[in-house]
C-alpha positions as CSV (number, residue, x, y, z in Angstrom):
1,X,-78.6,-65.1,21.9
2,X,-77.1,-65.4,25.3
3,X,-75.9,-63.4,28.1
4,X,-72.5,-63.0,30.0
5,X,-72.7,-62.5,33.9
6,X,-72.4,-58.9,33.4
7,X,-75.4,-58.8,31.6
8,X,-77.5,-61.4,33.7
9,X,-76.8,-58.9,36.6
10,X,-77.3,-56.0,34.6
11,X,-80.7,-57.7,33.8
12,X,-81.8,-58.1,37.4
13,X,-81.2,-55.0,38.3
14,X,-83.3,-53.7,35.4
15,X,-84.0,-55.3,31.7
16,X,-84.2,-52.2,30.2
17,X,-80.6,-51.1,30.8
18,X,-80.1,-54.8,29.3
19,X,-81.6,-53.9,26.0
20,X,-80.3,-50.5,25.9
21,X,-76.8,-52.3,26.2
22,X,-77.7,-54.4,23.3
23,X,-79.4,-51.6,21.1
24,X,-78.4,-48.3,21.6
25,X,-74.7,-48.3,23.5
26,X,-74.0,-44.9,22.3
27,X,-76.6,-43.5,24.8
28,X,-74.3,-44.9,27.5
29,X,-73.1,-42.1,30.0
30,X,-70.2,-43.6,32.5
31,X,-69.5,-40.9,34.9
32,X,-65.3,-40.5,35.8
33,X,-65.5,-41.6,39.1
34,X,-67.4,-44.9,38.0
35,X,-64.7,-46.4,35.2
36,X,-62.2,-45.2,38.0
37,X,-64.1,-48.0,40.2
38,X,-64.4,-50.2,37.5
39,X,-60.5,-49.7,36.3
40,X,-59.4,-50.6,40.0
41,X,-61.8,-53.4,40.3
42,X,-59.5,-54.8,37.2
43,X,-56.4,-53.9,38.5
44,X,-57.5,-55.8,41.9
45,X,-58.2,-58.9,40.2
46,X,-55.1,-58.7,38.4
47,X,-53.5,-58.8,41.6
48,X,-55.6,-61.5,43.1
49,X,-55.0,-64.0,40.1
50,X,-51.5,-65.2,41.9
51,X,-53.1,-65.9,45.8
52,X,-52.9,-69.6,45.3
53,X,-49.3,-69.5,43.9
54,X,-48.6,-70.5,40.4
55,X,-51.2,-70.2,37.5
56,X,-52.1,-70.3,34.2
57,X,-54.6,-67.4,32.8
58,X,-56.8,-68.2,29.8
59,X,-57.0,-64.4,28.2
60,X,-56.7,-63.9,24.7
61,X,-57.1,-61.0,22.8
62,X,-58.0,-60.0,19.1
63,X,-55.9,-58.0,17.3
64,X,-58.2,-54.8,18.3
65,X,-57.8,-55.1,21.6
66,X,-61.1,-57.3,22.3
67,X,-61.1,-60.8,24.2
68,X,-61.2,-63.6,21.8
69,X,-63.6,-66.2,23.6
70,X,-63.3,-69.1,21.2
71,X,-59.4,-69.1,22.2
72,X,-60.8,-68.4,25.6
73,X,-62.6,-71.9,25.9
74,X,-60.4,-73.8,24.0
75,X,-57.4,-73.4,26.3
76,X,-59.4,-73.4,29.3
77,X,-60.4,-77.2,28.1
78,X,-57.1,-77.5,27.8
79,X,-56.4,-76.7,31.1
80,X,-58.7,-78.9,32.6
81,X,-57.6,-82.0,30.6
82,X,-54.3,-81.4,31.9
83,X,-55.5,-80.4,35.5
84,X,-53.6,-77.7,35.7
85,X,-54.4,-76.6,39.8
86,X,-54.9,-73.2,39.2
87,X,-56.7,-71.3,36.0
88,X,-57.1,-67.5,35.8
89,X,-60.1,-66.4,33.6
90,X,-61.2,-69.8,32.8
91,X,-64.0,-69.1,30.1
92,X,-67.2,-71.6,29.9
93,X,-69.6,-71.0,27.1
94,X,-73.5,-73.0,27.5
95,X,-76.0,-72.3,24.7
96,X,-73.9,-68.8,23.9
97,X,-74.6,-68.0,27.5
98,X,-70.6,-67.1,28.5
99,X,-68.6,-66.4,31.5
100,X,-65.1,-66.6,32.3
101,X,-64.1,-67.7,36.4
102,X,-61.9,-65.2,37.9
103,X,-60.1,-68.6,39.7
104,X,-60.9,-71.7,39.0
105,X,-58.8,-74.3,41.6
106,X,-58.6,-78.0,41.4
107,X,-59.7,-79.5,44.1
108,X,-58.6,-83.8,44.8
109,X,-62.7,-84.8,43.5
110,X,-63.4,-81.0,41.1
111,X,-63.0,-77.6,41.3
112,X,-63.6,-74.4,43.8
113,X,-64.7,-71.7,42.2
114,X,-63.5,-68.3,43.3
115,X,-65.2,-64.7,42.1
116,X,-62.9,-61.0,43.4
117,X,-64.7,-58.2,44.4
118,X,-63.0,-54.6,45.4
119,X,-65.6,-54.3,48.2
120,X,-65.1,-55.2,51.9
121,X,-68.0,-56.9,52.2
122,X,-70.0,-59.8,50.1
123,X,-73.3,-58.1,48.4
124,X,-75.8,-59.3,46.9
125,X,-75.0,-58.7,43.4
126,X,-72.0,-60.1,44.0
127,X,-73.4,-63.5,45.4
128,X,-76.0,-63.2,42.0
129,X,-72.7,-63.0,39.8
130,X,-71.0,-66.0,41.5
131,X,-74.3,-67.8,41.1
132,X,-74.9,-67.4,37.8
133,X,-71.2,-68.8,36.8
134,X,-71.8,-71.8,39.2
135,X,-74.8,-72.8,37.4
136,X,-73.1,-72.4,33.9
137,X,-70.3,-73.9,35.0
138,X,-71.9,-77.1,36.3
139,X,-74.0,-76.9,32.9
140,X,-70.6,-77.5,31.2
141,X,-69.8,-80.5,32.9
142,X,-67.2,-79.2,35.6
143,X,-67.9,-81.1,39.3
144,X,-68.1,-77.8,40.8
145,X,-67.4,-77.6,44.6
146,X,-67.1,-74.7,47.0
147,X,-67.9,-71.7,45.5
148,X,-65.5,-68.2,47.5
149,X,-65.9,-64.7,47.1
150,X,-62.4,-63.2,47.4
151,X,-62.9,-59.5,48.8
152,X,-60.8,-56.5,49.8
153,X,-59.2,-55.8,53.4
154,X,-60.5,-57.5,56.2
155,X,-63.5,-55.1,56.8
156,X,-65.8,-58.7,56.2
157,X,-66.7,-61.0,59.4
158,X,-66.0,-64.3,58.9
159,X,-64.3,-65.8,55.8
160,X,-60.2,-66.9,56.1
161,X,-57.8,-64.0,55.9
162,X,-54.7,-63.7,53.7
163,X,-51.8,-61.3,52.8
164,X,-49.8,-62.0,49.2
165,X,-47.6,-58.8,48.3
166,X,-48.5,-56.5,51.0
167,X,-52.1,-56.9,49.8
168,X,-54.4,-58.2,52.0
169,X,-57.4,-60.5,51.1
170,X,-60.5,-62.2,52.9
171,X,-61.8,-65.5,51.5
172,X,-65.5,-66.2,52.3
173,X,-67.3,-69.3,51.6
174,X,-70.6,-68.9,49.2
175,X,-71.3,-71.7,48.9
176,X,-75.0,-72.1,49.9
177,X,-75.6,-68.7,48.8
178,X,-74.3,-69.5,45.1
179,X,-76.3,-72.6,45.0
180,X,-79.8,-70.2,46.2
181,X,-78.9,-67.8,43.5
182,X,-78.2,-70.4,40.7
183,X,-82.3,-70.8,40.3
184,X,-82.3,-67.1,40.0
185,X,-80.1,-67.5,36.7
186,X,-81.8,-70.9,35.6
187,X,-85.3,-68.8,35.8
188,X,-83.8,-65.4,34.1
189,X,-81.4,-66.9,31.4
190,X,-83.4,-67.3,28.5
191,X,-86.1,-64.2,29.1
192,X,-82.5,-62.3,29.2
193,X,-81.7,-63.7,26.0
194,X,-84.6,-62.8,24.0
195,X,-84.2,-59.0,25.3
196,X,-80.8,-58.9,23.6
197,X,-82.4,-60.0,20.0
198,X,-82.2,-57.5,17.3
199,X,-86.0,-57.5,17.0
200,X,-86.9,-57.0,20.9
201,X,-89.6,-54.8,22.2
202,X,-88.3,-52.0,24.8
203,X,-89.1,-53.7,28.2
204,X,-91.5,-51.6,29.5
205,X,-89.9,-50.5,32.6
206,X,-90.7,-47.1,34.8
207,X,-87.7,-45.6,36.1
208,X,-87.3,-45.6,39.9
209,X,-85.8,-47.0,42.6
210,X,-83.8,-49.8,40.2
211,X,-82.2,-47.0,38.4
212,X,-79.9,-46.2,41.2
213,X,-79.7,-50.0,43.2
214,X,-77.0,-51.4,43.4
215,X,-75.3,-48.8,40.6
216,X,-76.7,-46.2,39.2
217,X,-77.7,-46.8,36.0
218,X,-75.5,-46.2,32.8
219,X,-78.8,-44.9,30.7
220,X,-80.3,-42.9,33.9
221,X,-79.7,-39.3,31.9
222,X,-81.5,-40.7,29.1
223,X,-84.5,-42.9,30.6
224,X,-85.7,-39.7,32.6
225,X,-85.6,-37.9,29.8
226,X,-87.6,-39.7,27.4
């Protein structure tokens, strides 16, 4: 079974909340002001899909509302047959191991590959997350390039500033930081795997200082409580 880069993250910070994901959801507890984060994380990526100009987003959506990934692939190899320069969501699949690129931009010899973040500043989780979709990304075949974290305002040093629609963006080059954290996912892929199988022991993890770094936990309520 394989993971998304929301999970591989979600499994660094602490397997447990990976397997709890996988086998009891309904003891998740998302606090308000949490999916308001998330919600305008979404919203500012929606935004940032049209800094480069034109392009073509590979999103498609089952009839209940969920993203169909098979459809998601199979235009995104579309795309890249047809070298279309920019692509929006472009969604890569290796050994059921998934992620779908925020931006994916053609380049004259492959591709840069561009992760947004809401945050003024590049963190580490965020440089894990753009690792592990370089290293699946290259596993598909795609001559992978730079690798960019767009972020928020110009509260980050470094990086190339830009302004589309009033909103202002900072572009900062990951590149050797992606390529450090790609051997985090080649080592943590498949362990991450196994924990999502039906049959999976609980990882036996103590809570502590993981349950809050980087987020707090989703479970925390219920992992202090039993």
């Amino acid at each position: 079974m394989g993971v998304s880069k929301t999970e591989f993250v979600r499994g660094l910070q602490c397997p447990k909340m990976l397997w709890l994901d996988s086998h009891m959801p309904e003891k998740r507890v998302i606090p308000e002001e949490v999916q308001r984060r998330l919600d305008e994380g979404n919203e500012f990526g929606d935004r940032a899909m049209g800094i480069f100009g034109d392009y073509v987003e590979t999103t498609v959506l089952r009839p209940d509302g969920r993203p169909d990934y098979a459809a998601m692939i199979e235009r995104t190899k579309e795309c890249l047959e047809k070298g279309t320069p920019v692509v929006c969501e472009a969604a890569f699949s290796w050994y059921g191991n998934f992620c779908a690129a925020d931006i994916l931009r053609r380049t004259p010899t492959g591709y840069d590959l561009y992760e947004v973040k809401n945050a003024p500043a590049p963190r580490k989780e965020f440089i894990l997350d753009l690792g592990f979709q370089s290293f699946l990304i290259r596993k598909c075949g795609v001559p992978l390039e730079r690798r960019f974290l767009i972020l928020a305002g110009d509260g980050a040093d470094g990086g190339t500033m830009v302004e589309v629609n009033g909103q202002k963006y900072r572009i900062a080059d990951e590149t050797e930081e992606a390529r450090r954290a790609e051997r985090i996912a080649d080592r943590n892929i498949w362990a991450f795997g196994k924990i999502k199988k039906k049959d999976a022991p609980v990882p036996a993890v103590e809570p502590g200082e993981r349950c809050g770094v980087p987020y707090r936990c989703w479970y925390y309520d219920y992992c202090h409580v039993f």
